[in-house]
C-alpha positions as CSV (number, residue, x, y, z in Angstrom):
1,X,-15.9,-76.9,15.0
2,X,-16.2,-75.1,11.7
3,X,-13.9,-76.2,8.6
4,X,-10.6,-74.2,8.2
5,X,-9.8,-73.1,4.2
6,X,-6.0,-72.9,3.3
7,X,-5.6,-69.8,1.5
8,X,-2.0,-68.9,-0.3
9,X,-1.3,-64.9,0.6
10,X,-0.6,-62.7,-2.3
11,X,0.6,-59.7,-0.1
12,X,1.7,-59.5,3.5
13,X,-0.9,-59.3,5.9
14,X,-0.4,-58.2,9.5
15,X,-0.9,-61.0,12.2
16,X,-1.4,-63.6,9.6
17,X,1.3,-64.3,7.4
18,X,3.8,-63.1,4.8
19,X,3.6,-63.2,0.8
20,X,3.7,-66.9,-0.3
21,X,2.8,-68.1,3.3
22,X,-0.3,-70.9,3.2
23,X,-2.1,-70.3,6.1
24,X,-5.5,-71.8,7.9
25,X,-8.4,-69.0,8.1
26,X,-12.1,-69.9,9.0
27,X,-13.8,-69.6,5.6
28,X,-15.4,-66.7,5.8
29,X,-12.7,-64.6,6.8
30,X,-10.9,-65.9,2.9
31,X,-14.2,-65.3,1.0
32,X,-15.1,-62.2,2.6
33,X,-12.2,-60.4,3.0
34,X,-8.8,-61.9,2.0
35,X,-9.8,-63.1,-1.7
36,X,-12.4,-60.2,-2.6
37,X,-9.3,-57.8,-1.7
38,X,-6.7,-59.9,-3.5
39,X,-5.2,-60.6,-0.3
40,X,-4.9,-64.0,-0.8
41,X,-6.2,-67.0,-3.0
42,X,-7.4,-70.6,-2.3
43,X,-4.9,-73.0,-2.4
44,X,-5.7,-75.9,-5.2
45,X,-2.9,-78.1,-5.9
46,X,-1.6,-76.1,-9.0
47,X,-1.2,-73.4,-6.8
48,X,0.7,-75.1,-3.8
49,X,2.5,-76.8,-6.1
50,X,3.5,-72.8,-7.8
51,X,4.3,-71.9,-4.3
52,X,6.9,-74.7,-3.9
53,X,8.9,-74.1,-7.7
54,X,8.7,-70.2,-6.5
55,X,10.6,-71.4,-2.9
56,X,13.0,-73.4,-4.6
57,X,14.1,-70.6,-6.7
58,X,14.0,-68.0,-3.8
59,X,16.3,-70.6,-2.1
60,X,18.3,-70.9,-4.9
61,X,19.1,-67.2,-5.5
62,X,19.9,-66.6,-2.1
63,X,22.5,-69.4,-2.0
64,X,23.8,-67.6,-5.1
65,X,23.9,-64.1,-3.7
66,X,25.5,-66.0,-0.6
67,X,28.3,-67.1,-2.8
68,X,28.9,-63.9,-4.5
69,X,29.6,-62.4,-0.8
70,X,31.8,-65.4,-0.3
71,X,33.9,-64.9,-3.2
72,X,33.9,-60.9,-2.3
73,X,35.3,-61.9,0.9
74,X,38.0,-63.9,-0.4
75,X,39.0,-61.1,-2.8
76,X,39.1,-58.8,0.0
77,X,41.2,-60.7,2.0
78,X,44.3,-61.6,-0.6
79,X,44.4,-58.2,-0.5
80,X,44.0,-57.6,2.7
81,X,46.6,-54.4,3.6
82,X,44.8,-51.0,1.7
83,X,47.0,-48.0,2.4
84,X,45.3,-44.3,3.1
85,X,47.2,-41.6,3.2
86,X,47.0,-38.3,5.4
87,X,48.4,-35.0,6.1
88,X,50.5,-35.5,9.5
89,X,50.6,-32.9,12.2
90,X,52.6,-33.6,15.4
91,X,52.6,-36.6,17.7
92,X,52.0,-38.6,14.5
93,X,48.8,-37.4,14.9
94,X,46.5,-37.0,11.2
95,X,44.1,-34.5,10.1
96,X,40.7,-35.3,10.5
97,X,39.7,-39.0,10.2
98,X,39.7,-41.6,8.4
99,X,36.1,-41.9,6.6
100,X,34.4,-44.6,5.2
101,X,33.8,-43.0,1.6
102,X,38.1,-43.4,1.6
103,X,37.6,-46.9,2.1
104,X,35.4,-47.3,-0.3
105,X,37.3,-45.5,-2.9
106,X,40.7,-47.4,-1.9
107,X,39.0,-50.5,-2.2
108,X,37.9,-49.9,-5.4
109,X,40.9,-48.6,-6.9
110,X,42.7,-51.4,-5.6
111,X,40.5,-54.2,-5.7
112,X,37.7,-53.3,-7.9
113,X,35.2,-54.1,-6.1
114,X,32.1,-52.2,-5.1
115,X,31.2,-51.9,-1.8
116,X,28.4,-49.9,0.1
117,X,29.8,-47.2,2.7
118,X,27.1,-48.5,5.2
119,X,28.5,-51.9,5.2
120,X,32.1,-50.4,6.1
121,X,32.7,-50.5,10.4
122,X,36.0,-48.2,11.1
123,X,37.5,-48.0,14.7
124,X,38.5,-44.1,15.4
125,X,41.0,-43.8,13.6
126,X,43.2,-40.3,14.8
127,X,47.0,-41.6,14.3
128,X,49.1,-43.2,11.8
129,X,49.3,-46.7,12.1
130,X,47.5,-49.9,10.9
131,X,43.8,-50.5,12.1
132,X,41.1,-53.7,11.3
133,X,38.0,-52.4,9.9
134,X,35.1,-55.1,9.2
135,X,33.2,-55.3,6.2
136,X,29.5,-56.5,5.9
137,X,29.0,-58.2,2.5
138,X,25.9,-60.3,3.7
139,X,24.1,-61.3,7.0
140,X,26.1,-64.1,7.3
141,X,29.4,-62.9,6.1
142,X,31.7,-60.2,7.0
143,X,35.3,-59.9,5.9
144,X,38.2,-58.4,7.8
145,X,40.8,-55.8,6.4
146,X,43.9,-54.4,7.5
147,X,43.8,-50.4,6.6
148,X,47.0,-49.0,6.8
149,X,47.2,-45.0,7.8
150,X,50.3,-43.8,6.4
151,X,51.5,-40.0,6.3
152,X,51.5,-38.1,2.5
């Protein structure tokens, strides 16, 4: 059977790997194609060893921007109760909805914190009352707040 080269990608490539992956590929395949298109590079110790310091501080940045969401959620929730207010028609019933742009700008007015209206997950919201909505900071954490509807 024919030697297999370890190659180091630089870019994704379909079916192979992703960027920073060290794969096997049959050595003509990594001088003919992936290194001549700067696909990928042979991997020497200096550059598996570059590969490891750059994993270590991908790890380490994401354990950071995990944090951050942690302390976000924490914030949110010693606040917890944010208060919009509506018009009121009859049955107690409000005007329109509640959106998640209002949420966004209660939350920062009250906590000060910026969050994106995609990550914001509102039940229908048509009466006064007090409803959960749940927040997305992060794949891993979402934070739970009380809205409060309350008439003008």
């Amino acid at each position: 059977m024919a030697k297999r080269l370890q190659v180091v990608l630089n870019k994704d490539v379909t079916k192979l790997g992703k960027r920073g992956d060290v794969v096997d590929v049959a050595p003509g395949y990594a001088r003919n194609y992936l290194v001549p298109q700067g696909l990928g590079i042979f991997a020497t110790t200096g550059v598996l060893r570059q590969v490891e310091q750059r994993r270590v501080k991908e790890a380490e940045r994401l354990a950071a921007i995990l944090e951050e969401a942690k302390s976000r959620k924490t914030a949110l929730q010693t606040i917890n109760n944010f208060i919009v207010r509506k018009q009121l028609g009859e049955d107690q019933a409000i005007f329109g909805t509640v959106t998640t742009q209002e949420v966004v700008d209660i939350i920062k007015a009250n906590a000060g914190l910026d969050i994106e209206r995609q990550a914001i997950e509102l039940p229908e919201i048509k009466k006064i009352g007090t409803y959960k909505a749940q927040i997305k900071l992060h794949p891993e954490v979402t934070a739970e707040v009380a809205i409060e509807v309350a008439p003008l």
